[in-house]
N, C-alpha and C positions, 0 to 999 in steps of 0.2 A: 504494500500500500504506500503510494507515495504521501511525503507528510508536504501539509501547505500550510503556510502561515501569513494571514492578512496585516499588511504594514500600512503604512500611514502614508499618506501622495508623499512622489517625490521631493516636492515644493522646487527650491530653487538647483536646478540637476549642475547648473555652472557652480556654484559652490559644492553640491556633493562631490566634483573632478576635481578640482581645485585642493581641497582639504583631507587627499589620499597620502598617506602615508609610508615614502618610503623605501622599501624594504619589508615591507608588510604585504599579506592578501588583502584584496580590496572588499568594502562592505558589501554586508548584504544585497542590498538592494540593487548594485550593479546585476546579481545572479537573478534575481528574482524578479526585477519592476518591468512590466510592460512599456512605459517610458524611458526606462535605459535600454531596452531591444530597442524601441524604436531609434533611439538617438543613434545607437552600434548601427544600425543599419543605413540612417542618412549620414552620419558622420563617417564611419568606416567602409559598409561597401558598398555603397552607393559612390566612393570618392577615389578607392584605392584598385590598381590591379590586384585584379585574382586570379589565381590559377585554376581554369574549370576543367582542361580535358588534354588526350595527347593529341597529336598529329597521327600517331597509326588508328588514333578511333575514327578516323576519317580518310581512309584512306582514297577514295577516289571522289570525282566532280558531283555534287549532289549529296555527298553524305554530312548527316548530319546531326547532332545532338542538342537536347533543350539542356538550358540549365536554370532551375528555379534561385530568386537572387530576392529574400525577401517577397515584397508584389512582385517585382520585375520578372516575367520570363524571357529569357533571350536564346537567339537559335543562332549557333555555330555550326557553319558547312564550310565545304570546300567550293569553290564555284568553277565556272571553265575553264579558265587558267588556273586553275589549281591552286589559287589563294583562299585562304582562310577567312574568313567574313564570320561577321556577326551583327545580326539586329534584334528587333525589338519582337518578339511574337504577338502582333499585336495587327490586324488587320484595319489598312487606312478608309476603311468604308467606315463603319461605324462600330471598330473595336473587336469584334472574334478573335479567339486564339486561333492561331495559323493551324499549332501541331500538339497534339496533344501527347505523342509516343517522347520517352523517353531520349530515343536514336532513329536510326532508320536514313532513308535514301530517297529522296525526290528526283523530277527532271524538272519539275517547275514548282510552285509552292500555292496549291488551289485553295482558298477560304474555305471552309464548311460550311459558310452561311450563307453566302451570294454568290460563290465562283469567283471572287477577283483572285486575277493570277498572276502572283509576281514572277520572276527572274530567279535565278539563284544569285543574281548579281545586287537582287534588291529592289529590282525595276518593275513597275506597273505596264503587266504587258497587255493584259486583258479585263474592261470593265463592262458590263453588261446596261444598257439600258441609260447610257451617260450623252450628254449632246455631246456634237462633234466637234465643237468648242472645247472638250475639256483637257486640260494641260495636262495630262499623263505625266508628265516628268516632277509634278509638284506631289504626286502620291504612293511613291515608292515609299518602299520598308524603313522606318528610322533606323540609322545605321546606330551600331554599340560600338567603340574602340576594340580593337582586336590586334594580335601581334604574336605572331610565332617564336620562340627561341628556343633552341638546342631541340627541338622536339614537342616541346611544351606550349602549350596554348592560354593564352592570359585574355582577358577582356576588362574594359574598364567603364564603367555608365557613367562617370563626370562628363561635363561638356571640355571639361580642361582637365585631364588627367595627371598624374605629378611629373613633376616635369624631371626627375630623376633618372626614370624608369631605363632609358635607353643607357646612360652612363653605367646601373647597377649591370645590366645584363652584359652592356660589351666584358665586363669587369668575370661575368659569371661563365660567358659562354666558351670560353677557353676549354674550361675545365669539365664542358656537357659534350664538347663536341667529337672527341675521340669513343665516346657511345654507341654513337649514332642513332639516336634516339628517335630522329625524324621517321629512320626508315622501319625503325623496330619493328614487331608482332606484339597486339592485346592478346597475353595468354587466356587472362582471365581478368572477371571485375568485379566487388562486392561491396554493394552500397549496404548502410546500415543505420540505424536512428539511436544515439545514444540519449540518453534520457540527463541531460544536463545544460548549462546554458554552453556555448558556442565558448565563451573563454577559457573552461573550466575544460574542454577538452583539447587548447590551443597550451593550457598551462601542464596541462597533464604530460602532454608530447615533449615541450620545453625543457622536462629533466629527467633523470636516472635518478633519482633519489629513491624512487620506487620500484626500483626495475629487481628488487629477490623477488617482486611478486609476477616474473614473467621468466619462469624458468627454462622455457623453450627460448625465448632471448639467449639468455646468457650461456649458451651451449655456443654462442660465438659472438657475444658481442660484450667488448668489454667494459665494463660499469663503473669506471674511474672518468668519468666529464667533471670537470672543477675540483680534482684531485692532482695533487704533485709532488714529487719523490719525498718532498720534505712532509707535505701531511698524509700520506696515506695510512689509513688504519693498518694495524699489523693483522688482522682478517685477511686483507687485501694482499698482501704484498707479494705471496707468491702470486698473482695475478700482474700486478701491476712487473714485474719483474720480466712475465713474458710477453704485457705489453711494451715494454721497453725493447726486446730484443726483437719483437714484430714490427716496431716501428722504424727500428734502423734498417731493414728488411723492403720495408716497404718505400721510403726514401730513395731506397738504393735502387727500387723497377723505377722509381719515377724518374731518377734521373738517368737511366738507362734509355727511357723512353723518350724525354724530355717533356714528359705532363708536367705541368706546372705544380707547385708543391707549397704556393703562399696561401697561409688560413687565413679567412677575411671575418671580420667576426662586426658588423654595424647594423646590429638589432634595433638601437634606439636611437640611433642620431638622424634618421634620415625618413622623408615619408616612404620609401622602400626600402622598408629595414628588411636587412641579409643576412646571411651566414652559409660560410662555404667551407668543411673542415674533409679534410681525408683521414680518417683514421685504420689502421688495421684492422683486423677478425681475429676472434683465438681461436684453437682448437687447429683445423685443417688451415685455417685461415683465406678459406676461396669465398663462402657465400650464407646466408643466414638458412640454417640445418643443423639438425643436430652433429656436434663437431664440427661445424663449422665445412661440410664438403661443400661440393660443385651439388648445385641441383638441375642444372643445363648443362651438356656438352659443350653446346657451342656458345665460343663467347660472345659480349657486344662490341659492336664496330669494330674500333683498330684496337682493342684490350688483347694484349698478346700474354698478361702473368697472369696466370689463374689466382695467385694471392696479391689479387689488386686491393684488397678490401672492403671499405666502405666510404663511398666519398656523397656526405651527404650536404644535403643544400638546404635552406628553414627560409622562407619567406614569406614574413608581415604580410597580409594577417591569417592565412586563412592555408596554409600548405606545408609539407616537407616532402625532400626526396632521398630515396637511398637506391645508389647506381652502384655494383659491383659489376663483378667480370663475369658472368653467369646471367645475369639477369637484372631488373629495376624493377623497383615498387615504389608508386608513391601516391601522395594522401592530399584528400582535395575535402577543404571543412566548410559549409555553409550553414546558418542558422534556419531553425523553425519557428521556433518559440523561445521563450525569454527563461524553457527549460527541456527545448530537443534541440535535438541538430544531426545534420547528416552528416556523413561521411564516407566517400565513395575513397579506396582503394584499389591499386590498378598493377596487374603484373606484365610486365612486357619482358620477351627476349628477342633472342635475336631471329631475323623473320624466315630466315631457311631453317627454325628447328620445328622438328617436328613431334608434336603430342604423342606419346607413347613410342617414342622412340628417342630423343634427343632430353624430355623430360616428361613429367605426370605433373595432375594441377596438385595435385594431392600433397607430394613432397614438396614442388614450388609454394604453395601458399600455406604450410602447417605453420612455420613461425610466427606468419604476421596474423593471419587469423586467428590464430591463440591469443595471441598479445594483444589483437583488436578487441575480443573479448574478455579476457580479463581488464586491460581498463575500459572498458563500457560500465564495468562493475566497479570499479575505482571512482570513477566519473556521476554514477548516479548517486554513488553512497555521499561523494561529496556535495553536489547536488541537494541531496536530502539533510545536509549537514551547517550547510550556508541557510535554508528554510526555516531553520529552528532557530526560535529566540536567544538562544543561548550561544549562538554564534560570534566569535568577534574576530577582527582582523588578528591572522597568526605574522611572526616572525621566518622569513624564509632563511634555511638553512645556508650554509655556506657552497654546498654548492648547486646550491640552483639560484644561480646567477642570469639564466638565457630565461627562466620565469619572471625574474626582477623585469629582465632587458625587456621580455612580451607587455606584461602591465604598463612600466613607464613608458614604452611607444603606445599601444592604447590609451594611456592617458594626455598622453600629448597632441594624437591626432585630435581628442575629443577638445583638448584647448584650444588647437590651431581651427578648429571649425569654430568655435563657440567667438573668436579673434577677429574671422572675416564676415560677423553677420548676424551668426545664426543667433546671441545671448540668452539662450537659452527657449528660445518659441520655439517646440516644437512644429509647428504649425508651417515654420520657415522652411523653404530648400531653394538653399542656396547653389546657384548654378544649374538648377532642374528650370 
């Protein structure tokens, strides 16, 4: 039984952002008020790139995926020229949804309610029963921002998206593009509704402080993030000892290869806050399995070491990736309510293997499914834990540090909005 607990209006939400402390979890009410959903969703994604989908979920002219964004639904295809596009699902007659299916394949995009037929380009190519006066070019699809990188699909619904975004990526896609990510294979994909608000499972992902509770993790991935020779617990150490000797290990394929090998780590200084780290695997040290083996033969793109590791990528607000030599998976988070949220998961390898022979879905996806479910469970217990009156902002540990970095960019995007306008009226949207 989920517990609810009735709070009192937000009253003034610019001061509830304001008067966060910290170093602390944030109060209540950020987890729980209908008015701070609403503000996370004009202030954050309604403002920021998000990561919705890959490049191989699309693989030819016409395919395409919805992604629910708050209200906004938006549909991402490929079009003739094999560009990536995205708009509004939202028919310019008088409002129908275009598409109701989740994915799927057009050759043109027909309304369910009156037949207008756009383009895959966006273009109003067909209106029934219109004078011959009418400007067809004034009634195509409102287009969303959209932009491919290293494989990865991002869309942005501001009218002025941050103006970062292109400097972050040139920054990032060094290190996505020996992959090949663009051309990969969807092994497999599982969407799922975690029963807590959108930060709580944004904070969740953010540390290892919790990770004894993901024992199928730790069969290769090692649990010292905000650990260093001088504090590691002595639990730890024979761990941390063969993370030492894996990382010189792994240094040494990078610069055999010449991958780049700088950790970028600007969570909180920027409205595209990043993080790029390569770390080792224990165990086999090739791919997330028990012991650490190969769960694909064949590798991605030009990865020539089976113990490439794990080189993983965190991007504000709403995603992380984890690229080894075998395979990628990674995590795409958007809100429901102000206490669900989805989260789609995605495995991709490389596009010549083949299912029951090169790998199974079964051994490819036992880690992260496991661990997806166990914190689902982490996630609503906290959830049900921030409801209760007896909740109060905790002290975050030493080393969940990339939790701190999550919050104060969340809190900061919610000041720079509150700065250009918005003062707190929800009522406002600014740049909509």
């Amino acid at each position: 039984m989920t517990l609810q607990h009735e709070r009192a209006p937000v009253g003034d939400l610019h001061d509830l952002v304001t008067r966060r402390e910290p170093g602390h979890s944030l109060e209540a009410t950020f987890y729980t008020s209908a008015d701070v959903f609403d503000l996370d969703l004009r202030a954050i994604f309604e403002r920021h790139w998000l990561f919705v989908a890959t490049e191989p979920e699309l693989p030819e002219p016409g395919d395409y995926v919805t992604v629910e964004i708050g209200t906004s639904s938006v549909i991402v295809l490929r079009d003739d020229d094999e560009q990536v596009r995205a708009f509004h699902n939202v028919c310019r007659h008088r409002g129908s949804r275009l598409l109701d299916a989740p994915c799927g394949s057009v050759g043109n995009l027909v309304c369910p309610y009156h037949h207008w037929v756009y383009g895959v380009d966006g273009s109003l190519m067909h209106a029934d029963n219109q004078p011959p006066t009418m400007d067809r070019s004034r009634y195509g699809l409102r287009p969303v921002h959209a932009r491919t990188v290293g494989g990865f699909v991002f869309v942005c619904l501001a009218d002025e998206p941050p103006a970062d975004f292109d400097e972050v990526m040139s920054r990032v896609e060094p290190f996505l593009t020996p992959y090949g990510m663009a051309g990969a294979k969807v092994a497999h994909q599982v969407d799922i509704v975690e029963e807590g608000n959108w930060k709580l499972v944004m904070e969740n992902n953010r540390e290892c402080y919790h990770c004894d509770g993901h024992p199928e993790l730790l069969t290769a991935y090692f649990p010292l993030h905000g650990y260093t020779a001088d504090d590691v617990p002595p639990r730890l150490q024979p761990v941390w000892d063969r993370f030492e000797e894996a990382t010189t290990a792994l240094a040494d394929s990078c610069t055999r290869s010449g991958f780049p090998q700088e950790w970028i780590r600007e969570l909180d200084t920027r409205p595209t806050g990043f993080l790029v780290e390569h770390a080792p695997l224990d165990g086999a040290g090739q791919s997330y399995s028990d012991g650490g083996k190969a769960v694909c033969r064949k590798r991605m793109g030009a990865i020539d070491d089976a113990r490439f590791g794990d080189l993983h990528l965190h991007l504000q607000p709403n995603s992380w990736f984890h690229m080894l030599s075998d395979h990628a998976v990674v995590f795409s988070v958007l809100p429901i309510s102000p206490t669900r949220t989805f989260l789609r998961t995605t495995w991709l390898v490389h596009p010549d293997a083949v299912e029951g022979v090169d790998y199974d879905v079964e051994s490819l996806t036992h880690v992260w499914n496991a661990t997806n479910t166990q914190d689902s469970v982490f996630v609503a217990r906290t959830q049900r834990g921030v409801q209760d009156p007896g909740y109060l902002p905790g002290p975050y540990s030493e080393v969940e540090g990339d939790v701190e970095a999550f919050v104060a960019w969340y809190v900061g995007r919610l000041q720079a909005y509150f700065e250009v306008g918005a003062d707190g009226d929800l009522g406002a949207r600014p740049g909509r």
